[in-house]
C-alpha positions in Angstrom: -0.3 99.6 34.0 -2.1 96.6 35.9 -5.5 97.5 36.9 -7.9 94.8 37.8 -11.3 95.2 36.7 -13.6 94.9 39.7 -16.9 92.7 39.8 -20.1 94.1 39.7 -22.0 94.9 43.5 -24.6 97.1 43.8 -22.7 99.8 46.7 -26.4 101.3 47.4 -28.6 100.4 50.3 -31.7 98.4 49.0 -32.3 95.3 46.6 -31.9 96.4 42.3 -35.4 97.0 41.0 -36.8 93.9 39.5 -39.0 94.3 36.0 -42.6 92.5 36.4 -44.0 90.7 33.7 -47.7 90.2 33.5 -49.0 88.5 31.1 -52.9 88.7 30.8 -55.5 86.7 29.3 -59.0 86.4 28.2 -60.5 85.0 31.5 -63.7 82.8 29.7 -63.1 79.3 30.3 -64.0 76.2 28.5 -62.4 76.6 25.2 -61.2 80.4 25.0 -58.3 80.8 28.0 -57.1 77.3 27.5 -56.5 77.9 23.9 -54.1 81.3 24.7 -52.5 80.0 27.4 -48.9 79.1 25.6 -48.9 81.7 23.5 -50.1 84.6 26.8 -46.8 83.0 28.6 -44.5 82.4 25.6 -44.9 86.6 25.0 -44.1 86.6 29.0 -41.3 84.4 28.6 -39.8 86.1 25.2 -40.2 89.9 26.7 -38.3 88.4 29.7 -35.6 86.6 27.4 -35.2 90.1 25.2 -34.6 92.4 28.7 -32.5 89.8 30.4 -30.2 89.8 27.2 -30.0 92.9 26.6 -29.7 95.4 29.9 -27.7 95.6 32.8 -27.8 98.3 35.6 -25.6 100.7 35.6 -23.7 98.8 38.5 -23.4 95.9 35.7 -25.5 93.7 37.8 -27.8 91.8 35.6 -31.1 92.9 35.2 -33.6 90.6 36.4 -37.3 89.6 35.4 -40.4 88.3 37.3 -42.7 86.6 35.7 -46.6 86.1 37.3 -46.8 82.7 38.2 -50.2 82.6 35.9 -51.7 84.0 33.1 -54.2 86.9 34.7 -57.8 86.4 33.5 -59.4 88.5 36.3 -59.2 90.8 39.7 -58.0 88.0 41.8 -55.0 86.7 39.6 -54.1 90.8 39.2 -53.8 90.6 42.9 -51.8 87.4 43.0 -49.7 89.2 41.1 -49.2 92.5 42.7 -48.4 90.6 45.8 -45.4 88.5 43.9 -44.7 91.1 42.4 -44.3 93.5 45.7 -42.4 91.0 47.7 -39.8 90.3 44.9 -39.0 93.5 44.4 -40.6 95.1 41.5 -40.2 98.2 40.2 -41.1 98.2 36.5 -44.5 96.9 35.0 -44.6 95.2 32.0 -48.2 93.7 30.9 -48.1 91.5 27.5 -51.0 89.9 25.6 -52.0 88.3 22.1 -56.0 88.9 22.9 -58.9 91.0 24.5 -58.7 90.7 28.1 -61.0 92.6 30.4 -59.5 95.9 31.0 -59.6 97.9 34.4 -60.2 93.8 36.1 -56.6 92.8 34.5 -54.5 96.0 34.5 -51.9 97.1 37.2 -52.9 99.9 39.4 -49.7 100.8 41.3 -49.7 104.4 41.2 -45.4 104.4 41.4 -44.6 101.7 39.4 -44.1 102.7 35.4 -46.1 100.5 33.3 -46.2 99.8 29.7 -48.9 97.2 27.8 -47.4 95.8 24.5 -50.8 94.1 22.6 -49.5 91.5 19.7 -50.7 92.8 16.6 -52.1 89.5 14.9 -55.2 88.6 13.5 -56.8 85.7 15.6 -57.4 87.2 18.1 -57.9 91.3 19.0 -54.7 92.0 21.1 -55.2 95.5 19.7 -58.1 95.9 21.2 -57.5 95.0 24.3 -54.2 96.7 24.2 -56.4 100.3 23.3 -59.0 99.4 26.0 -56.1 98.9 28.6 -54.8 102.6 28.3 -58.0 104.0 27.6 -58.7 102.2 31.2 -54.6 103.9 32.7 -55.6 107.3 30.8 -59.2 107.8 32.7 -57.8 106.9 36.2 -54.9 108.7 35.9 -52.1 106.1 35.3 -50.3 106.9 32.5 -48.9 103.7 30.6 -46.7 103.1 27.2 -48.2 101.4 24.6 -46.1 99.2 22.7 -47.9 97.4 19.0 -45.9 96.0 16.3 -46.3 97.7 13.0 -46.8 94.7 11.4 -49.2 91.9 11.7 -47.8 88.1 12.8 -49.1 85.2 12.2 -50.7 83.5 16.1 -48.1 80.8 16.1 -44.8 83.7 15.7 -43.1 83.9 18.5 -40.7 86.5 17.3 -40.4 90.0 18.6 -40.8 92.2 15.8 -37.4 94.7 15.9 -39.7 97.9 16.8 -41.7 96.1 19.4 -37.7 95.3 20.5 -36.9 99.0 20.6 -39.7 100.1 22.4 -40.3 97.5 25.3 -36.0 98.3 25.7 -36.4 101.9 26.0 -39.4 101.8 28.4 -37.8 99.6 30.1 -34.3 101.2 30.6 -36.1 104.7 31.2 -38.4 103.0 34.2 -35.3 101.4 35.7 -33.7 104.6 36.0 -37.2 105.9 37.7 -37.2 102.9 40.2 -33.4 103.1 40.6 -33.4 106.9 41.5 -36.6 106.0 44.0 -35.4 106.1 48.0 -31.8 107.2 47.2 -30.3 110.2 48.5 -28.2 113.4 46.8 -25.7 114.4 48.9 -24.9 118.1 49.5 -21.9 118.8 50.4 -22.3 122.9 51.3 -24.7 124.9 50.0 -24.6 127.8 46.8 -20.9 127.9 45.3 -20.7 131.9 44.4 -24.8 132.3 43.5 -25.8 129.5 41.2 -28.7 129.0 41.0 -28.8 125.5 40.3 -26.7 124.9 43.7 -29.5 125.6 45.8 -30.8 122.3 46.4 -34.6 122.2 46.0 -35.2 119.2 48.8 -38.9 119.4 47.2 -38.1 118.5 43.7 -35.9 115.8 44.7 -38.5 114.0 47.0 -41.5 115.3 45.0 -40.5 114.4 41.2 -37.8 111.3 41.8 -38.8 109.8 45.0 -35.2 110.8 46.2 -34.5 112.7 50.0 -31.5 115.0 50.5 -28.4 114.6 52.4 -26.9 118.0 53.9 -23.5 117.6 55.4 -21.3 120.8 55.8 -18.0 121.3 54.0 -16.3 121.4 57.5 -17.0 117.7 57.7 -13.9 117.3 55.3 -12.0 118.9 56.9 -12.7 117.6 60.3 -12.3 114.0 58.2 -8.3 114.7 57.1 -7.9 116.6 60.9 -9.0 113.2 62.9 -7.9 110.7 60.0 -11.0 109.4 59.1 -10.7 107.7 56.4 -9.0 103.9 55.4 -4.9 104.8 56.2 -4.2 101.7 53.9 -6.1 102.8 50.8 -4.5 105.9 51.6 -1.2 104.6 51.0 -2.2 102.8 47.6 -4.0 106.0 46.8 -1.2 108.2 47.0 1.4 105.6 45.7 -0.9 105.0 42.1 -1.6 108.8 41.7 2.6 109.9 42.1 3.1 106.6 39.4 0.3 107.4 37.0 -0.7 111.3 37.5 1.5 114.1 35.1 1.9 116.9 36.7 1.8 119.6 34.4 4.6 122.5 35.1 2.9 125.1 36.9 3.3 128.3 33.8 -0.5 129.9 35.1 0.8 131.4 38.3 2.5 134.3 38.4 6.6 132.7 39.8 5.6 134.9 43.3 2.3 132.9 43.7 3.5 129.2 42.6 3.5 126.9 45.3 6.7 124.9 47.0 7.1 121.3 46.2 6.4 121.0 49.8 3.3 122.8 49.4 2.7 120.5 46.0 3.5 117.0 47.8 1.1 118.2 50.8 -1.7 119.2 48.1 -1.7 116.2 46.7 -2.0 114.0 50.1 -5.2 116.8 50.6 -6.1 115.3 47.2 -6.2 112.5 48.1 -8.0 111.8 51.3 -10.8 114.3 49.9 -11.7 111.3 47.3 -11.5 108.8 49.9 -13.7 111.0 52.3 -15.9 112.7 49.5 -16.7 108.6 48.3 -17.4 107.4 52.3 -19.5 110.2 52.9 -21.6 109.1 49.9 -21.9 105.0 50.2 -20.0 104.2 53.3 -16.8 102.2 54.2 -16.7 99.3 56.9 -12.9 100.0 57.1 -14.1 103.0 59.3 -16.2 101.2 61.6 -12.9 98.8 62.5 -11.2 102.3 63.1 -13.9 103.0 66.0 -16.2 105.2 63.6 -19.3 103.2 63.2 -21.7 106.5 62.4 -19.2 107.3 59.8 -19.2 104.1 58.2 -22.8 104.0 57.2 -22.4 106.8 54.4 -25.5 108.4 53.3 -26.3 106.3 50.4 -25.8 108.7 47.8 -26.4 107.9 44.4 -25.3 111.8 43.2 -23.7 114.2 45.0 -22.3 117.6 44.7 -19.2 119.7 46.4 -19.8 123.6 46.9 -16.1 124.0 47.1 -15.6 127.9 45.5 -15.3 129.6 47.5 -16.0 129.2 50.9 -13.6 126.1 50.6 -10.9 127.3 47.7 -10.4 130.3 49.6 -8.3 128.6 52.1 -8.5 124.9 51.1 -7.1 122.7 48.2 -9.6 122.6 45.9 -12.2 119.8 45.0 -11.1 119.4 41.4 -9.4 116.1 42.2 -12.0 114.8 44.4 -14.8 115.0 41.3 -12.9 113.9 38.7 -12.3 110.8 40.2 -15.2 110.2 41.7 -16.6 110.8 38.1 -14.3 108.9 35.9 -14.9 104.7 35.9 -11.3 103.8 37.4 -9.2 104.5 40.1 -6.4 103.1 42.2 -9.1 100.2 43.5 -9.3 99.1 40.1 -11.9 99.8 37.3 -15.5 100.5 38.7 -18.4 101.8 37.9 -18.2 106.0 38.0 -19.9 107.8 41.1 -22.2 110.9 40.0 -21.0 114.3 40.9 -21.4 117.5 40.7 -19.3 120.5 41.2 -20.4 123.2 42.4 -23.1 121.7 43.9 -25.1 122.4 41.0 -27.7 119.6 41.6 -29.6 120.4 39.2 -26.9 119.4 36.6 -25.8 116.6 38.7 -29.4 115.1 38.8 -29.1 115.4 35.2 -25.5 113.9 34.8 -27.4 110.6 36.7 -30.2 110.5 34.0 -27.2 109.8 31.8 -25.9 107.6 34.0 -28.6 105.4 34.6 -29.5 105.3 30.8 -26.3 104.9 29.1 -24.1 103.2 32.1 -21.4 105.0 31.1 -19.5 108.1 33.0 -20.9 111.6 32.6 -19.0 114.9 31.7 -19.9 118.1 33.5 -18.9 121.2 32.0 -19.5 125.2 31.7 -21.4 125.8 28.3 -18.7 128.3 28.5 -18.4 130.0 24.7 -19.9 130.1 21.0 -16.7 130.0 18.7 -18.0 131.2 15.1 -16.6 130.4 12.0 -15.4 134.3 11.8 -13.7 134.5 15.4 -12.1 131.3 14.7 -10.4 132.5 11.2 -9.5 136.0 12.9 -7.8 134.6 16.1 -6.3 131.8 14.5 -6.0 132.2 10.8 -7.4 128.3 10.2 -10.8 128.2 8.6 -13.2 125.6 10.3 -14.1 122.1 8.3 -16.1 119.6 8.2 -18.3 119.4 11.3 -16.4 122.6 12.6 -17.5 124.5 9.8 -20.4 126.7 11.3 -18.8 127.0 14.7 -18.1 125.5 17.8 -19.4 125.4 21.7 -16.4 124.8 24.0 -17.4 122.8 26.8 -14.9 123.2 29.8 -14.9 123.5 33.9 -12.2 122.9 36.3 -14.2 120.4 38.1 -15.7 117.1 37.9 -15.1 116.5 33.9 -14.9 112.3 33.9 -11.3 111.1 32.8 -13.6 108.9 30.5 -14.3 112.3 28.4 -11.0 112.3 27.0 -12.3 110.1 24.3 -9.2 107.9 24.8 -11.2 104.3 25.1 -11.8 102.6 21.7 -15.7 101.3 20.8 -15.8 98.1 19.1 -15.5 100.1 16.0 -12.4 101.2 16.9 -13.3 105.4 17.2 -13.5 107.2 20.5 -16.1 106.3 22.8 -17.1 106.1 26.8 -18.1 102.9 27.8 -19.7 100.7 30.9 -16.8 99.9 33.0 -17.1 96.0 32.3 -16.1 97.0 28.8 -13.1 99.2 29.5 -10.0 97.7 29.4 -6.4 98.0 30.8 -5.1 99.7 27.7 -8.4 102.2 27.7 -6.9 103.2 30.9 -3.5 103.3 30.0 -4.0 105.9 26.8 -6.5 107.5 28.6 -3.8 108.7 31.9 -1.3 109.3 29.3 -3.8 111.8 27.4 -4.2 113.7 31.0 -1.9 116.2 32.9 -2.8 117.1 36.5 -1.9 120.8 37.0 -1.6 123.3 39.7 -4.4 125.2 40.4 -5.3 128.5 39.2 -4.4 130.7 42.4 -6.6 133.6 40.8 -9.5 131.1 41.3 -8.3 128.7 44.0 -6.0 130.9 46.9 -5.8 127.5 48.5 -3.8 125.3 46.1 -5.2 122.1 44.3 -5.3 120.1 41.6 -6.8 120.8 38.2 -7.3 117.9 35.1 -6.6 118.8 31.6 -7.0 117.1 28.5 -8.5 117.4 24.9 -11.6 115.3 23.9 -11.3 113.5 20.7 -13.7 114.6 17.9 -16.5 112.5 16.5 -17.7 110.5 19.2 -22.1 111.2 19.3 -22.9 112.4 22.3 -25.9 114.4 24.0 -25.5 117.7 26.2 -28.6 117.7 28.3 -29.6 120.2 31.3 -32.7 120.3 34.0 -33.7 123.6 34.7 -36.6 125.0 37.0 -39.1 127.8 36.5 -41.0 129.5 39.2 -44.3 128.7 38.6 -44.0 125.5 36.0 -41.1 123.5 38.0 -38.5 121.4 35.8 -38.1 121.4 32.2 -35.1 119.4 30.9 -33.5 120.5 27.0 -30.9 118.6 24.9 -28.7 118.6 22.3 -27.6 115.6 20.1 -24.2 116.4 18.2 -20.7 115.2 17.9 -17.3 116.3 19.5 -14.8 117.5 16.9 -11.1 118.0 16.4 -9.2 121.0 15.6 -5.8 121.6 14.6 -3.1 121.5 17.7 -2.1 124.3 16.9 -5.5 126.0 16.8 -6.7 124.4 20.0 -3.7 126.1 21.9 -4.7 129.6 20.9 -8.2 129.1 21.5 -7.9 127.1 24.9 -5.3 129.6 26.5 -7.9 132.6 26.0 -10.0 130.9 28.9 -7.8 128.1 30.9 -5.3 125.7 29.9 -5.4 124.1 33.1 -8.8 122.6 32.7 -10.2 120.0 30.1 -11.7 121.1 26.9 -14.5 119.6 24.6 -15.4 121.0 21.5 -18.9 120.2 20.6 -21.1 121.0 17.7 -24.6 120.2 18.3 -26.9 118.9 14.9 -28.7 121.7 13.5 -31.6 122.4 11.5 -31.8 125.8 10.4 -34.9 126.6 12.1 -35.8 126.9 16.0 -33.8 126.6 18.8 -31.3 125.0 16.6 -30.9 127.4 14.0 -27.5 127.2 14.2 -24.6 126.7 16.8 -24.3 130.2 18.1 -28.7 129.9 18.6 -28.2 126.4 20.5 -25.8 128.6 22.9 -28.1 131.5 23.1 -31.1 129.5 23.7 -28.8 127.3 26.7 -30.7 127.9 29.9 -28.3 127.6 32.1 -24.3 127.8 32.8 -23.4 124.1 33.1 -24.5 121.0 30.5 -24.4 117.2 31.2 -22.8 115.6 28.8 -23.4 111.9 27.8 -22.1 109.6 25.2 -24.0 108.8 22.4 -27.6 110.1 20.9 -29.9 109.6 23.9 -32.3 112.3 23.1 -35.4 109.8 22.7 -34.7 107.8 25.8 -34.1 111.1 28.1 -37.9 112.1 26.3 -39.6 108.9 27.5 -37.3 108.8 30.8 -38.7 112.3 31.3 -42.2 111.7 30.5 -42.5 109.2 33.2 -41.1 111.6 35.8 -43.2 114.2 34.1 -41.0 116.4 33.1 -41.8 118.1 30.0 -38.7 118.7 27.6 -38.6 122.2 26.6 -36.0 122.2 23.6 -34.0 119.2 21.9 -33.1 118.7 18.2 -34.2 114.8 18.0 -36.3 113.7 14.6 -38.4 111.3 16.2 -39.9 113.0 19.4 -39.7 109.4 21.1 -41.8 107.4 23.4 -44.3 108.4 25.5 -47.2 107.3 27.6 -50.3 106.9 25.2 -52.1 109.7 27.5 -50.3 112.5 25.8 -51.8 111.7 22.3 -54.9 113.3 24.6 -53.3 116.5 25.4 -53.2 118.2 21.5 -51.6 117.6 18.6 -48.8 119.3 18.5 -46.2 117.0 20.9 -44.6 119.5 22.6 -47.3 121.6 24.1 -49.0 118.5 24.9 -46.1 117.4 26.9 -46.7 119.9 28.6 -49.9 119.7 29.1 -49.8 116.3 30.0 -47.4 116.9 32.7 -48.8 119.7 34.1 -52.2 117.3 34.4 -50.9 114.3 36.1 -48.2 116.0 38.3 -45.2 114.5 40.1 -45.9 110.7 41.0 -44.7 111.3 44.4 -45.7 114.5 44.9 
């Protein structure tokens, strides 16, 4: 296969959020400032150095610092800065120091930027203190900040970054890039509730209120009014169609009963559907300038979506080709244009998983699975349907994790970490031959006509065990708003021949994950089958690797409290919650309750 691997560009309107660095001082003059000044900037500079080095958006774009353009002694420096700081940009705060600076006259007081302070822990001079004054200062006016201090003391003239002062300013700083990234962007709906979700009724308030984000309505008759006029590029339509007949399987059709399976005619005319459905369901979320050469300017704007969701069933599957196709791809990080980074969406409009799937996104920058948390396999029904007695990770049980819809090709497991085992990747890592095994690993096939009347396209394939990942879900309660829960674990692999049986008892058109989350014998992870029970909703995120602490901090910042998870360390958050109890969880939610939504 030749695939080119496509540059980085940020497809959203607006500039990438920019992280501020502010690096503040002890203002007294005539001996004291001049005697920090190297040191205050040479924090500024190495923070800078360590972020620069080691993030990149989720576009692959390079993340980009700003530095004040002096040390901040007092209220008019602060200012200085907020001003740079505002015009380049910014949307992350950062505020370093080796010394006692004076407090509310230094600190940053934008009430929708996330801030952190990291105080050097040395000796000379009391950067502890200051750093403890600081968010005592953020705490009493309501700003909550991060505190970031090294466990161990350095000598003044270190300019090191101790590795847990690395781990935290990196977290804070990936999860606050993901809140300024989210912040002016837009989900797009396309319908409304697919067959009474819940989670597919799009609450415009939480959106606006809790991520800064609007809402984009646009009728599934848009679509179809999209194929009917030919809006969409006719040339990429031709590459489109030309890569998927090369590089897509199609699985012989053995679901449908032989009176219901569709003609080859009515096949070949699916798969053009298919087709323009991606190339309409992506224009509809960034835009295309193709369109406005073809006399649709309006069209070629886009509604500059950085997660969407398709209603499809059933007011569309009833009569129309399903929107199977159109979410895998938009999901997975390749296509006929080459490899990309993956789009965000949902199926069945289930926003609230979508929205989710995106705080994987923006944290990991790799592609996100959506799946039903469909069944709890035990040990027992395993060994009585298929006479093979679970091992190793298997052993307790099993969740399968499957849905027609917008499961990313990237979920087969197919591309190879630099370890060599399974793993999902940022697109700038994937490579020719990740995309090669990873198309010969799928099968498109028919669609179900019990579930889709209208014809289709569903993916199937098996996930490869052991790769770490995290199943994560946002759900809303009347009367306390969002609460997200998570699961660290592992996908595992079972027999061929055990898979078969199992898989064919719900679909075998549709791609499967087996996932065992990490237990502990106690709680909401008492076991597999309690993880299941204790699931609050029908659809999980799922994201590759163990993300649980920086979905805790991401959510603490977007206050959100985090209702259930089975990670050791409960992660980073603002220094404010310490104030809320002892007990981390119930002060999370405390603490969120408190403070609110920041744009709410």
């Amino acid at each position: 296969m030749n695939i080119k691997m496509n540059e980085p560009v940020n497809r959203l309107r607006g500039s990438m959020p920019k992280v501020g660095i502010r690096p503040v001082i002890d203002g007294r003059e005539k001996g004291v400032r001049e005697s920090l000044e190297v040191q205050t900037m040479n924090m500024a500079k190495a923070a800078a150095k360590l972020i620069e080095e080691n993030l990149r958006h989720s576009n692959g774009l390079p993340v980009e610092c700003v530095i004040a353009d002096s040390t901040i002694g007092g209220v008019a420096e602060a200012a200085d800065c907020a001003d740079k700081f505002a015009r380049a940009g910014v949307g992350v705060s950062l505020t370093v120091t080796p010394c006692w600076c004076y407090g509310t006259e230094v600190m940053d007081t934008d009430p929708l930027i996330p801030k952190a302070v990291w105080g050097f822990n040395g000796t000379e001079r009391p950067g502890a203190v200051y750093l403890a004054a600081a968010l005592a200062g953020y705490t009493q006016k309501g700003l909550p900040a991060f505190g970031i201090y090294g466990r161990d003391v350095q000598d003044s003239d270190d300019t090191s970054i101790p590795a847990d002062v690395k781990e935290k300013v990196l977290r804070f700083t990936k999860a606050a890039l993901a809140v300024a990234t989210m912040r002016g962007k837009s989900y797009l709906s396309l319908g409304g509730m697919s067959m009474g979700i819940a989670g597919s009724l799009v609450n415009q308030d939480f959106l606006l209120d809790y991520l800064g984000m609007r809402t984009e309505v646009v009728d599934m008759s848009e679509i179809a009014r999209r194929v009917e006029e030919g809006i969409f590029d006719p040339e990429e339509f031709k590459i489109a169609l030309k890569w998927v007949k090369e590089n897509c399987r199609e699985q012989e059709d053995t679901v449908n009963a032989p009176e219901y399976r569709r003609s080859a005619e009515q096949r070949e005319a699916d798969w053009e559907y298919v087709v323009k459905m991606v190339l309409i369901g992506r224009d509809l979320m960034i835009g295309n300038p193709k369109l406005k050469e073809l006399g649709y300017g309006e069209e070629s704007l886009g509604h500059n979506a950085i997660c969407g969701g398709f209603q499809g069933q059933r007011s569309w599957t009833d009569h129309y080709p399903n929107g199977d196709f159109l979410e895998t791809i938009l999901n997975t990080s390749f296509d006929w244009n080459g490899i990309r980074e993956a789009f965000v969406f949902a199926t069945e409009n289930d926003y609230l998983n979508g929205i989710t799937m995106l705080f994987g996104h923006l944290l990991t920058n790799t592609a996100q699975i959506f799946s039903d948390v469909r069944t709890f396999w035990s040990p027992e029904a395993i060994e009585r349907v298929t006479s093979w007695k679970p091992e190793g990770l298997a052993k307790d049980g099993f969740i399968h994790l499957i849905n027609s819809g917008s499961t990313t090709l990237d979920g087969a497991g197919q591309m190879n970490g630099s370890d060599g085992k399974p793993a999902m990747k940022p697109f700038w890592e994937i490579s020719e031959n990740d995309v090669e095994n990873t198309m010969k690993a799928t099968e498109f096939c028919v669609g179900d006509g019990g579930y889709f009347r209208g014809g289709g396209y569903s993916t199937d394939f098996l996930t490869k065990g052991g790769m770490p990942c995290t199943m994560s879900r946002l759900n809303y309660v009347k009367g306390q708003g969002p609460v997200l829960q998570l699961a660290e674990g592992w996908t595992v692999d079972v027999p061929k021949e055990v898979h078969e049986k199992l898989d064919v008892r719900t679909n075998p058109t549709w791609p499967t994950t087996w996932f065992v989350p990490r237990v502990s014998g106690k709680g909401s992870f008492k076991d597999v089958y309690t993880v299941m029970a204790k699931w609050g909703a029908n659809h999980g995120a799922i994201s590759y690797g163990h993300i649980g602490q920086d979905l805790i901090t991401l959510c603490s910042m977007l206050r959100i409290p985090v209702c259930m998870h089975n990670v050791e360390d409960e992660g980073f958050r603002p220094s404010a919650w310490a104030s809320f109890g002892m007990d981390e969880e119930g002060s999370d939610y405390r603490a969120c309750s408190n403070f609110g939504p920041i744009y709410g």
